[in-house]
C-alpha positions, 0 to 999 in steps of 0.5 A: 731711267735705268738699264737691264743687262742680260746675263746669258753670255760671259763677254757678250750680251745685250741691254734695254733700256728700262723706261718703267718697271712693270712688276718684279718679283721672285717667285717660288722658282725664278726671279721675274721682271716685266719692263716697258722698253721704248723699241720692243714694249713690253719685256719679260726677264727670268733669271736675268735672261730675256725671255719674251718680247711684245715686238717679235714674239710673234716669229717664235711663237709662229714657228713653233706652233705653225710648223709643226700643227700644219705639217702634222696636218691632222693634229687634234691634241696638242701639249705645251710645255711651258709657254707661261706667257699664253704666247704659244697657246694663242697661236695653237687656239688659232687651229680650229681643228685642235679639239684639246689643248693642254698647257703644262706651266711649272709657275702659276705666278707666271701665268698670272703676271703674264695675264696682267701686264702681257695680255697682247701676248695671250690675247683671252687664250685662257679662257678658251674652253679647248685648254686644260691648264696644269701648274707641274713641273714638265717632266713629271707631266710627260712621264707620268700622264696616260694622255697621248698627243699629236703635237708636243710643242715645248717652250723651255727657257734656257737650260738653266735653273728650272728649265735644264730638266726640259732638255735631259734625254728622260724628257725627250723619251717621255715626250716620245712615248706621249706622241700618238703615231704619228706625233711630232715634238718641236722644242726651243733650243737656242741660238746654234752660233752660241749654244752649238754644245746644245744642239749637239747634245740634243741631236745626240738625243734626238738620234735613235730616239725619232725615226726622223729628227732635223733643227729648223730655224728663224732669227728673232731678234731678241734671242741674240746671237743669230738665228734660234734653233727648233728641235724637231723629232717625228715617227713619220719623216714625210712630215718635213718633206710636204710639197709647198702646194700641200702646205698652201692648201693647208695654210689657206684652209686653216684661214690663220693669218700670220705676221712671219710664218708662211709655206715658203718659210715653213720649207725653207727653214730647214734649210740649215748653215753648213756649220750646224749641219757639220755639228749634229753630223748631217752634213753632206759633202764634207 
């Protein structure tokens, strides 16, 4: 039996242990693994960077779908960047008043892996007749497509190898002008207490460029280093001040049964630490 390291950090970083190896392949962008770890299940790796998890992948994949399709309140077209591992897609599929769900995957190897020895994770969102799954790089997608959406939601890796692109000002301004009015945008972007350069250099991006733009957060134990930052960016700043009753009645509408996203968490995740706040220069009383 044998450990994996994660390779994220220099001098910090986590081990599972590798009860099974799953599958391992490099595909025609990364290095994948898939392993069985006797706490967290099944794992996902790409690039040695932890990727996903069968134990809490339900908390990212909640917050980032719940949030922002609920605070929209109205949202008919959705678009996924990334998400290679149907997560994300399953937790849109559950908003029966999405009528379209597009999926952009730069690596169809990925998908397919996912689909063999993820299934929990995507649990038949593929088949859903609502998804339109294109295999292409992101950013070609955002800056290219004449398709406008409500919700953009992007689950990026690390901005590392493939995924860097997905954190560059071109794709926040493509995205931006895929919205329709009203649109938001939420993207992964790391855990602030060790990438707090990145959230820094998405707020520097995010600034001008949304009418209203903020970072919400929740701690998923696999990201170590704290809690993950969610960037989010709308035309309308309305979207992040909902009155919790409002949420409810959305939320017990949808008839979406959750394991961590709730009205109470949705609000209180914006709330941000004073030294995040300090970074992307929103903080008050300095």
């Amino acid at each position: 039996m044998s450990d994996y390291q994660e390779t994220l950090y220099e001098g910090y970083g986590q081990r599972f242990r590798m009860e099974k190896m799953l599958h391992e392949v490099r595909t025609d962008h990364q290095h994948l693994v898939i392993f069985q770890n006797p706490r967290m299940g099944r794992v996902m790796a790409l690039d040695g960077v932890i990727q996903t998890t069968e134990a809490d992948e339900f908390i990212y994949h909640e917050m980032l779908t719940h949030v922002p399709i609920l605070a929209h309140g109205a949202a008919k077209r959705v678009l996924i960047i990334g998400g290679g591992d149907g997560g994300m897609l399953r937790e849109v599929a559950k908003h029966m008043s999405v009528e379209h769900i597009t999926m952009v995957e730069i690596d169809a190897t990925v998908v397919e892996m996912c689909k063999e020895y993820l299934p929990n994770h995507s649990s038949g969102a593929f088949d859903d007749s609502r998804l339109n799954l294109v295999i292409d790089d992101g950013m070609r997608f955002v800056a290219t497509t004449e398709e406008k959406f409500d919700v953009i939601i992007s689950d990026s890796t690390d901005p590392i190898g493939p995924g860097e692109v997905l954190f560059s000002e071109n794709f926040y301004q493509a995205c931006h002008r895929c919205l329709n009015e009203g649109g938001i945008l939420v993207t992964q972007n790391g855990t602030p207490f060790m990438q707090l350069s990145g959230v820094q250099t998405t707020a520097g991006r995010m600034n001008g460029l949304f009418a209203d733009w903020h970072f919400y957060h929740a701690a998923i134990p696999t990201y170590i280093g704290g809690a993950m930052t969610f960037a989010w960016g709308s035309t309308d700043k309305r979207y992040r001040k909902l009155p919790l009753e409002t949420l409810r009645q959305r939320f017990s509408g949808s008839g979406i049964v959750t394991r961590y996203y709730n009205p109470e968490v949705h609000i209180g995740a914006f709330a941000l630490p004073q030294y995040v706040l300090q970074a992307v220069g929103k903080a008050s009383n300095d």
